[in-house]
C-alpha positions as CSV (number, residue, x, y, z in Angstrom):
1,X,0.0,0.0,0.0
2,X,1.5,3.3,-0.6
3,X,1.1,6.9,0.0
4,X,-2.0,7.3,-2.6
5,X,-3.9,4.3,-0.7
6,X,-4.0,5.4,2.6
7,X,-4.9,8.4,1.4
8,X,-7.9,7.2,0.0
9,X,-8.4,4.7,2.6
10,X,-8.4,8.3,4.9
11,X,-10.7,10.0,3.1
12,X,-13.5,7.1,3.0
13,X,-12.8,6.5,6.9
14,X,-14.0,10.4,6.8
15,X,-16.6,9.7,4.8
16,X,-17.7,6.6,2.5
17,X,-20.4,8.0,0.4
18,X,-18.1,10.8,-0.8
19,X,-18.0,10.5,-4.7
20,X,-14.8,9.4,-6.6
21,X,-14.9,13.0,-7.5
22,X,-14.6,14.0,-4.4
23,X,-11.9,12.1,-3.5
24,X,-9.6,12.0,-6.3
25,X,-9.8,16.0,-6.2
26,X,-8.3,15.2,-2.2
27,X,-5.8,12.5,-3.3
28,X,-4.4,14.7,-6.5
29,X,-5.1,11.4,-8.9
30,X,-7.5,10.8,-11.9
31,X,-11.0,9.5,-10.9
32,X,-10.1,6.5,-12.9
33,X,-7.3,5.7,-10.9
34,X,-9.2,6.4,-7.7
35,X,-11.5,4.0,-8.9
36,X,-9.1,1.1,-9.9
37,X,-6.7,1.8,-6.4
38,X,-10.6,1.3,-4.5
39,X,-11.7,-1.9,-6.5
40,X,-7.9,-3.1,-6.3
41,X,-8.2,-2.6,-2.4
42,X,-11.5,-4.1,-2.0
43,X,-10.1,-7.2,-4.0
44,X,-7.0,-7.7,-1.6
45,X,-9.9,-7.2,1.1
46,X,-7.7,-4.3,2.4
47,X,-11.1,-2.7,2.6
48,X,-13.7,-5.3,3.4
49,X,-17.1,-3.3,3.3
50,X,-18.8,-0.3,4.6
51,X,-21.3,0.2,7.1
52,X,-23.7,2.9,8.6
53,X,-22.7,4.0,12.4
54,X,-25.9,5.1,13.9
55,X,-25.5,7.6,17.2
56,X,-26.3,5.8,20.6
57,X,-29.2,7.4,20.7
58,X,-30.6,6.1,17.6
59,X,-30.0,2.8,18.0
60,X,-32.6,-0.3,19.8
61,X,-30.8,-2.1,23.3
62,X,-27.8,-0.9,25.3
63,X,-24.2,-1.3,25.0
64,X,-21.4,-1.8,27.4
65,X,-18.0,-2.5,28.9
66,X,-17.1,-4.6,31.6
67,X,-14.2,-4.4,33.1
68,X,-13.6,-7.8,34.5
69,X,-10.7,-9.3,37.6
70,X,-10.7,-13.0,37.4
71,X,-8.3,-15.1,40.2
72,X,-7.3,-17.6,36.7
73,X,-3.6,-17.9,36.5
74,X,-4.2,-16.9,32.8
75,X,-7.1,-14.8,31.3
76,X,-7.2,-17.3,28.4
77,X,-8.6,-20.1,30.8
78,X,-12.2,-17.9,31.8
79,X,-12.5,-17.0,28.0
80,X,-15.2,-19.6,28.1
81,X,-17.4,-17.8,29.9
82,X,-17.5,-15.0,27.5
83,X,-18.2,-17.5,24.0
84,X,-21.0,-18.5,25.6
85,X,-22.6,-15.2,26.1
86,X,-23.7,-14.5,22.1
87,X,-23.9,-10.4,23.1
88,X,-20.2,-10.5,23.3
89,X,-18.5,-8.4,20.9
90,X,-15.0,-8.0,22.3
91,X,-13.2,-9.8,24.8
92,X,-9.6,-7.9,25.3
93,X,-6.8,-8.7,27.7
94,X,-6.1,-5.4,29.6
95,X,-2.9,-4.1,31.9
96,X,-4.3,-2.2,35.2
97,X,-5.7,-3.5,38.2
98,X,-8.6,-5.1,36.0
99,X,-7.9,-8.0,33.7
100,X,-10.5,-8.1,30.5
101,X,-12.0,-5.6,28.9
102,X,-15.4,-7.1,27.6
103,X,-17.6,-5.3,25.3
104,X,-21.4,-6.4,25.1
105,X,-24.2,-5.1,23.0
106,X,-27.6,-6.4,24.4
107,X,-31.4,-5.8,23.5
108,X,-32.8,-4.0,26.4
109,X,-31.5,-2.9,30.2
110,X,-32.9,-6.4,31.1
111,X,-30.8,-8.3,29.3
112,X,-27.4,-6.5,29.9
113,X,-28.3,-7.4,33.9
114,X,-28.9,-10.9,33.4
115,X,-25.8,-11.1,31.4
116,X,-23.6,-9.2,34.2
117,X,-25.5,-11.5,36.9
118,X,-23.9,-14.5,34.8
119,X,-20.8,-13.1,35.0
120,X,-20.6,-12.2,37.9
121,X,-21.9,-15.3,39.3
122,X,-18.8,-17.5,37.7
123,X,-16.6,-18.7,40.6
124,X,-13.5,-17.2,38.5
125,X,-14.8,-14.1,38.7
126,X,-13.2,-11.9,41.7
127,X,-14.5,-8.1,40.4
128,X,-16.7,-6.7,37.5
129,X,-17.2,-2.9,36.8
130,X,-19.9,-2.0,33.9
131,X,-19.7,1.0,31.9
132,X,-22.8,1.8,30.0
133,X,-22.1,3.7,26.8
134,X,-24.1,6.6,26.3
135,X,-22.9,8.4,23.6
136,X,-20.8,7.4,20.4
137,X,-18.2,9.9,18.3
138,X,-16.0,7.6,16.4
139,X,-15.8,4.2,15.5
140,X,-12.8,2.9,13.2
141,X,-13.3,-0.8,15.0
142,X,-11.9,-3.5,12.4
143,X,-10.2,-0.5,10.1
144,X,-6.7,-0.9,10.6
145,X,-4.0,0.0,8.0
């Protein structure tokens, strides 16, 4: 990938729906090639698809992080417990007094507390903070260059 790519890549992280136009005139290159560098990056799966990011506010059920102390002499071996919840998104090793990072997106208020009652009920599990997201800005998850 050179200089021209990620350029492109940048300007469609900005905004996806801008026209070749737009962001050939941003790159300095042709339309045309804008178009072949796009179709040759979507072939390489270098960019795998596009999606709509609705606001927190807009969008049905809640979302949030646990943070997550387990007394496991390796967070690999309470990683179970997290495949078999399916609103599990994310499940990150962490440094801090806190051990996984575990991000859950749920259907209603209801659900989030019976999956943080599972969790918490898990002999492995020492401590578990919840952080309910309220608002959303950005969201470059799974867009990595």
């Amino acid at each position: 990938m050179d200089k021209f790519d990620k350029a492109i890549i940048s300007e469609l992280r900005k905004n996806a729906r801008h026209s070749i136009s737009h962001i050939a005139e941003a790159v300095n290159l042709s339309r045309s090639a804008v178009s072949e560098r796009i179709k040759k990056l979507e072939q390489r799966e270098i960019i795998r698809g596009y999606q709509v990011l609705l606001s927190e506010s807009q969008k049905e059920g809640v979302s949030a992080y646990f943070e997550i102390q387990h007394q496991c002499p390796r967070c690999a071996d309470v990683v179970h417990v997290f495949h078999a919840i399916p609103e599990v998104i994310t499940c990150r090793g962490i440094t801090g007094d806190m051990d996984l990072l575990v991000y859950v997106q749920a259907n209603s208020m209801r659900r989030l507390h019976e999956i943080r009652e599972f969790i918490d009920a898990q002999t492995d599990i020492i401590k578990i903070k919840t952080h309910v997201v309220m608002s959303e800005w950005i969201d470059n998850q799974g867009e990595s260059i």
